[in-house]
N, C-alpha and C positions, 0 to 999 in steps of 0.2 A: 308063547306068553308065559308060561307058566317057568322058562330059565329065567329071564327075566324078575323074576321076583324069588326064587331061588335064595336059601339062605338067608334070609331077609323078614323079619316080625313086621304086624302089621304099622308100629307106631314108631320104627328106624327114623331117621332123618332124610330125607332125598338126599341124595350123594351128588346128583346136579347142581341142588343149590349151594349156593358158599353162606355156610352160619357163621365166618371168621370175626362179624360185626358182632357175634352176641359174647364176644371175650373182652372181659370186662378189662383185662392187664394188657391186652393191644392200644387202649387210649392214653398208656402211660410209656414217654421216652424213657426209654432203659439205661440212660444217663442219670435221667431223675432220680428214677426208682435206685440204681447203684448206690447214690449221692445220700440217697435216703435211707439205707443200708447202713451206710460207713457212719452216718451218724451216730446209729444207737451200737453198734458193732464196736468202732473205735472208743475206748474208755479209757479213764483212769483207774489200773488196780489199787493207788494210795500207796500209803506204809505201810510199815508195821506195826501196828497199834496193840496187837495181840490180840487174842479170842478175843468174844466180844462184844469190844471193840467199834465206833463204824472208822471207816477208812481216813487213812489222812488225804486230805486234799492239798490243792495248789497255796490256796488261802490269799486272796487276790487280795494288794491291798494299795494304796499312797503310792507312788513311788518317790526317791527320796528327795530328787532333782526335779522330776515329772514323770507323765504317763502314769501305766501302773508296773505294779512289782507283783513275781508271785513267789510269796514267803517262804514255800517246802518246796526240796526235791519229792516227787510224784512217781511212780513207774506208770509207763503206758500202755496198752494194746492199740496198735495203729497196724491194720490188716493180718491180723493173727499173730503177728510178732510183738513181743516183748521187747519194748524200748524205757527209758528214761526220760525226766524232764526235771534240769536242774533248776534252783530258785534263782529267781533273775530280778535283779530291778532295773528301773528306768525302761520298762517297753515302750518303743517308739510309739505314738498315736499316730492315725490314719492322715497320712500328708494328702497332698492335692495330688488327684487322679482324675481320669477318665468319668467316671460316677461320682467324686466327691471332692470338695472344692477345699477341705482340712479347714472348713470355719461352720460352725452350728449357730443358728439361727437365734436370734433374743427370745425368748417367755417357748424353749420347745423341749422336748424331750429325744433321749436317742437311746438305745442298745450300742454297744460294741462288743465284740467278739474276743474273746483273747482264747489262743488254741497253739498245739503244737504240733510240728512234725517230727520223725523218728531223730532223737541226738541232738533238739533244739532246745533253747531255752524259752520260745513262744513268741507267737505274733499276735499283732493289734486289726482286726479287719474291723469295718463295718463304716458307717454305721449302717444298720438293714433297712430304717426309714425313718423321718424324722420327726416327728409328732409336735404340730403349734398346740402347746395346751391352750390356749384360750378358746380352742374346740371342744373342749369335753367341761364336764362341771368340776370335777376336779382333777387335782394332778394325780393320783391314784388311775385314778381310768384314764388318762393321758399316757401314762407309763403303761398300761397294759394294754393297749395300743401300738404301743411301739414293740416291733417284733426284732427279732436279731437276724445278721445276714447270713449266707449261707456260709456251713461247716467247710475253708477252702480242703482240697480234693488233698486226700493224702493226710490229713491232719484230726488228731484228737482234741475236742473239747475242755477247754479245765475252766473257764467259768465267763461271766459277762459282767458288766461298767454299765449300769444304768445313770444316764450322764441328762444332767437337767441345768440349763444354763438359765440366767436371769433374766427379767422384766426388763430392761431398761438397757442391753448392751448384746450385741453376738460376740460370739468365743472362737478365735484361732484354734482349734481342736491342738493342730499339728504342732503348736508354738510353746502352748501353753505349759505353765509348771506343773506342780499339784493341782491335782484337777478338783480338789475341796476348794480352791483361792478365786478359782474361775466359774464355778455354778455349784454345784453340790453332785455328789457320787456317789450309790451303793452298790455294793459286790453282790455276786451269787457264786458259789461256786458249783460245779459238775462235776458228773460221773459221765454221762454221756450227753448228745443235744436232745433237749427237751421237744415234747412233741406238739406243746403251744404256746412257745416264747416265738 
């Protein structure tokens, strides 16, 4: 009896039982947790604005034809490497896909995504969900509501399209011009993905 307990304090764990259920990081897919990583990991370093200074951003704005444009070249970090992201207009908006049909709904709100990969000039995802304001009291909390889609894998954040189409008509996302003509748009720009957009 006495090997048997050998080595062993009196308030050790039993080594028969399996405690593997009281780890709390075994309930999270290590895709997610990756994904959720690369978010705040992947940045924008900016310019050079000098000491300081804060960084220069993307500066998401109109684009000229449509979509949106992002006004500055940016430097990136996308998995530890130092990349670039030159300024671009005309980004395509999100066509018809699998999840989204490239038309937003009359009187709703949406997030879109705009991000890069290493050596691109950026992409348009999203939208991450579509919010009917005639749900909330106001459009304010309608829009904060609406969350963004996910950071796609491999790609740095530079900022998001809070896109609110009108009372009385839905919006061809995919088609449309300047997206001031077709509902109203505000920018945000980023350093990395925020932790509750």
């Amino acid at each position: 009896m006495a090997e048997l307990y050998a080595g062993r304090k009196f308030d050790d764990p039993n080594r028969e039982v399996d405690a593997t259920g009281r780890r709390v990081f075994s309930a999270f897919p290590k895709e997610a947790a990756r994904r959720a990583l690369q978010g705040i990991a992947n940045r924008v370093l900016g310019g050079t604005a000098g000491t300081g200074y804060k960084p220069v951003t993307a500066t998401l704005a109109d684009g000229g034809t449509g979509g949106i444009k992002t006004t500055y070249l940016v430097a990136v970090v996308i998995n530890g490497k130092v990349s670039s992201c030159p300024a671009q207009d005309n980004l395509k908006m999100p066509g018809a896909s699998a999840d989204f049909t490239g038309t937003q709904g009359s009187n709703t709100v949406a997030k879109y995504l705009v991000s890069t990969s290493t050596g691109t000039s950026g992409t348009i995802s999203g939208p991450g969900n579509i919010i009917n304001k005639a749900d909330y009291a106001t459009q304010a909390l309608a829009e904060a509501a609406a969350k963004l889609p996910d950071l796609p894998d491999g790609h740095c954040p530079l900022g998001y399209a809070v896109f609110n189409t009108p009372a009385a008509s839905d919006v061809v996302v995919a088609s449309c011009g300047l997206l001031s003509t077709a509902g109203t748009v505000a920018y945000t720009d980023l350093i990395c993905m925020p932790y509750d957009d």
